[in-house]
N, C-alpha and C positions, 0 to 999 in steps of 0.2 A: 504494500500500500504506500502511496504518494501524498504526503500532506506539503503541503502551502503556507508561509506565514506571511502575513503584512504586519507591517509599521509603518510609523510615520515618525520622522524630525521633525521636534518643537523646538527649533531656531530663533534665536534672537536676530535682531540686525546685524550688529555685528558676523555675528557666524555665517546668515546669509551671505554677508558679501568675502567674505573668506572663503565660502564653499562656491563662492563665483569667480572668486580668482583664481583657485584652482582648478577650476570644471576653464576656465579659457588659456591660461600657462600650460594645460594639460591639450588641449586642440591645437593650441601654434605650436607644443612640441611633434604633434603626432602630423601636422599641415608640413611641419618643416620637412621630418623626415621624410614622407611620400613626394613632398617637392625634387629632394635629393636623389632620389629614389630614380625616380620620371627622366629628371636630365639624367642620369647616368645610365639609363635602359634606354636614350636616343642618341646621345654620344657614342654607343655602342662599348662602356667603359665596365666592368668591373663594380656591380649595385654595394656602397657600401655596408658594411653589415651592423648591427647594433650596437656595437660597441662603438664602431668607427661614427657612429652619428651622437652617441653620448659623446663621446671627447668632444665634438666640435659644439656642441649646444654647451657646455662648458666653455669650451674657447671664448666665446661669444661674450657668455657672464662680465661684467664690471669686475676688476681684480680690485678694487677699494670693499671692503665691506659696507 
């Protein structure tokens, strides 16, 4: 037998927009990669692989705290 739960977050403001910063940092990382992805599968080059698109979203990051 298969059971189902739901629930719900009871978020404040604040957390709302924390969990929307996250839900769009997490879409331009996933938008980047597939960008990368695309030009290197029409370049005819070698699709980098996960780890190689971590380093460079890293790269990217402000090195000041």
């Amino acid at each position: 037998m298969v059971r189902g739960y739901r629930g719900e977050l009871d978020l404040n403001n604040a957390q709302q927009t924390l969990c929307r910063k996250h839900a769009g940092a997490a879409r331009w990382a996933f938008n980047y990669g597939l960008r990368r992805k695309q030009e290197a599968y029409k370049a005819g080059q070698k699709t980098p692989t996960a780890i190689d698109l971590h380093r460079e979203i890293n790269a990217l990051k402000p090195s000041e705290p």
